[in-house]
C-alpha positions in Angstrom: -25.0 -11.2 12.9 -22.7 -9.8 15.2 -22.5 -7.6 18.0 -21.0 -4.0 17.4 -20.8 -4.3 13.6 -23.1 -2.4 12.1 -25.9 -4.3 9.7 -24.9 -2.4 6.4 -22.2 -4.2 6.7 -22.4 -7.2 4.8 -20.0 -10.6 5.2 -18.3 -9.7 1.9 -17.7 -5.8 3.2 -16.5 -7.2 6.4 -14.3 -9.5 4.9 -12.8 -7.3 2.0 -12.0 -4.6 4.9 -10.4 -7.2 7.4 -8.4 -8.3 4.1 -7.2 -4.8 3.0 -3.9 -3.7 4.5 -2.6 0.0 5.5 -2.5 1.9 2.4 -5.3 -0.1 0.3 -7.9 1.8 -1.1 -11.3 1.0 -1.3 -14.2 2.9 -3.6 -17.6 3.7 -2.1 -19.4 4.0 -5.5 -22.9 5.6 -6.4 -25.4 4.1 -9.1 -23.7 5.7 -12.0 -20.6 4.5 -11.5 -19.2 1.8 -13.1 -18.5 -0.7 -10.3 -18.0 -4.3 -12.2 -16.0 -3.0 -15.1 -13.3 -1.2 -12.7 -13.6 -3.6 -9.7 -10.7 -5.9 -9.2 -12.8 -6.9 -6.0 -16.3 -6.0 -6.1 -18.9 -6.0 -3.7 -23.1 -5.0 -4.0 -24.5 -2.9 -1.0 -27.7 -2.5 -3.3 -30.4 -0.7 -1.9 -27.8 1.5 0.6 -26.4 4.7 -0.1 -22.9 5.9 0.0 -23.6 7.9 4.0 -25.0 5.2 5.8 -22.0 2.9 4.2 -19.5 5.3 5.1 -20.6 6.1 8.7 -20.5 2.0 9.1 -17.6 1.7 7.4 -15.1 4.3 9.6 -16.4 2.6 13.2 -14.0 0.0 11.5 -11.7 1.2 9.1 -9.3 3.7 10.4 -8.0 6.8 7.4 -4.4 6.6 6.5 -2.8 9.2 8.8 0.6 9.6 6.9 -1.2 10.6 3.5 -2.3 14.5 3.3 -5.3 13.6 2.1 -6.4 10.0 2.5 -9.9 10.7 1.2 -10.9 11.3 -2.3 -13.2 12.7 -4.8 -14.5 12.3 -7.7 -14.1 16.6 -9.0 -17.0 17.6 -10.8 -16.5 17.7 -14.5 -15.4 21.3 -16.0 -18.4 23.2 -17.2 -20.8 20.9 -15.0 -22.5 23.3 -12.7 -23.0 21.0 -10.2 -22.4 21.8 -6.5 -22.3 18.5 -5.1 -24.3 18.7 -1.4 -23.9 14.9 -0.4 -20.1 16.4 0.3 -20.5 18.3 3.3 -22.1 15.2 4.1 -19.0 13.3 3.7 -17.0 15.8 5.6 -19.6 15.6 8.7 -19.0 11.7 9.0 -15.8 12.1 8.3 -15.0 14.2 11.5 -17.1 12.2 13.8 -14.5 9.3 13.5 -11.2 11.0 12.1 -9.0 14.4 12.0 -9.7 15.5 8.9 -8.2 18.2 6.7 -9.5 18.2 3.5 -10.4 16.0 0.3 -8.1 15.1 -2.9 -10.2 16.4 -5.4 -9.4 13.5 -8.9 -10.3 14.2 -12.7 -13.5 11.6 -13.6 -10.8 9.6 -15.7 -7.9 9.8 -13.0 -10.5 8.4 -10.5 -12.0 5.6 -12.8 -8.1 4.6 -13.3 -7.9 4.9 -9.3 -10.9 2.4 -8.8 -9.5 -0.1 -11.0 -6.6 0.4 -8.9 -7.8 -0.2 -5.6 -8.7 -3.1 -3.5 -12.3 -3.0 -3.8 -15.0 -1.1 -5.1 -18.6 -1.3 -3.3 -21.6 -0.8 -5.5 -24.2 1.6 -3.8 -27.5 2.7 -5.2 -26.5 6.3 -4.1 -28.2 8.7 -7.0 -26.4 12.0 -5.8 -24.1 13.4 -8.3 -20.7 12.9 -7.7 -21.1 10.4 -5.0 -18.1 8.4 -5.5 -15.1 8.6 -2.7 -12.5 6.9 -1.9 -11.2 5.8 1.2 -7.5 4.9 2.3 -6.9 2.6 5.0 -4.8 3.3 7.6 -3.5 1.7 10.8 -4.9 -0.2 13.5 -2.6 1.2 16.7 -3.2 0.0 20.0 
């Protein structure tokens, strides 16, 4: 262990966001999702949900400032009723750490496309619906 990084945050975490560069994206995924088959880089986080991950993760990772929206969604599928609460959620840790506008809101396919596409995808045991988001690193400024 180590002092000031938070203890969801495993080796692998820690060394997957010390690896990823400004612009890199990496997926906090819930349950459902399907972490191994779009992972280029995967890492487990079983047992902790995507809040507690997130909250960890932004005392470290700073977002992409020069993106309009350097946090996205997974939108909820046409027809779904679903009003995903764990959102707000997201937006709440979100401002404690960064200025924050608003999220990119991605088609189910455009965002499974996304995760394959990004640096790493952590596997959660989240169960909310539409728990996925991704996150955009940004830069470390002195």
């Amino acid at each position: 262990m180590l002092k000031g990084i938070p203890s969801i945050i495993s080796p692998d975490l820690l060394k997957i966001l010390m690896e990823m560069g400004h612009g890199d994206d990496i997926v906090l995924a819930d349950g459902n999702f399907p972490s191994a088959s779009s992972a280029q880089r995967l890492v487990r986080s079983d047992g902790n949900n995507v809040p507690e991950l997130l909250k960890a993760i932004l005392q470290l990772l700073p977002l992409d400032p020069f993106v309009e929206r350097p946090v996205a969604l997974m939108a909820v599928i046409p027809g779904d009723s679903t009003r995903p609460a764990i959102w707000e959620q997201y937006r709440g840790i979100i401002q404690q750490y960064e200025k924050f506008g608003d999220f990119e809101y991605v088609e189910r396919f455009a965002f499974y496309e996304r995760a394959r596409q990004a640096y790493a995808v952590v596997a959660t045991s989240e169960t909310a619906a539409y728990g996925n988001i991704i996150l955009k690193k940004g830069l470390v400024k002195d």
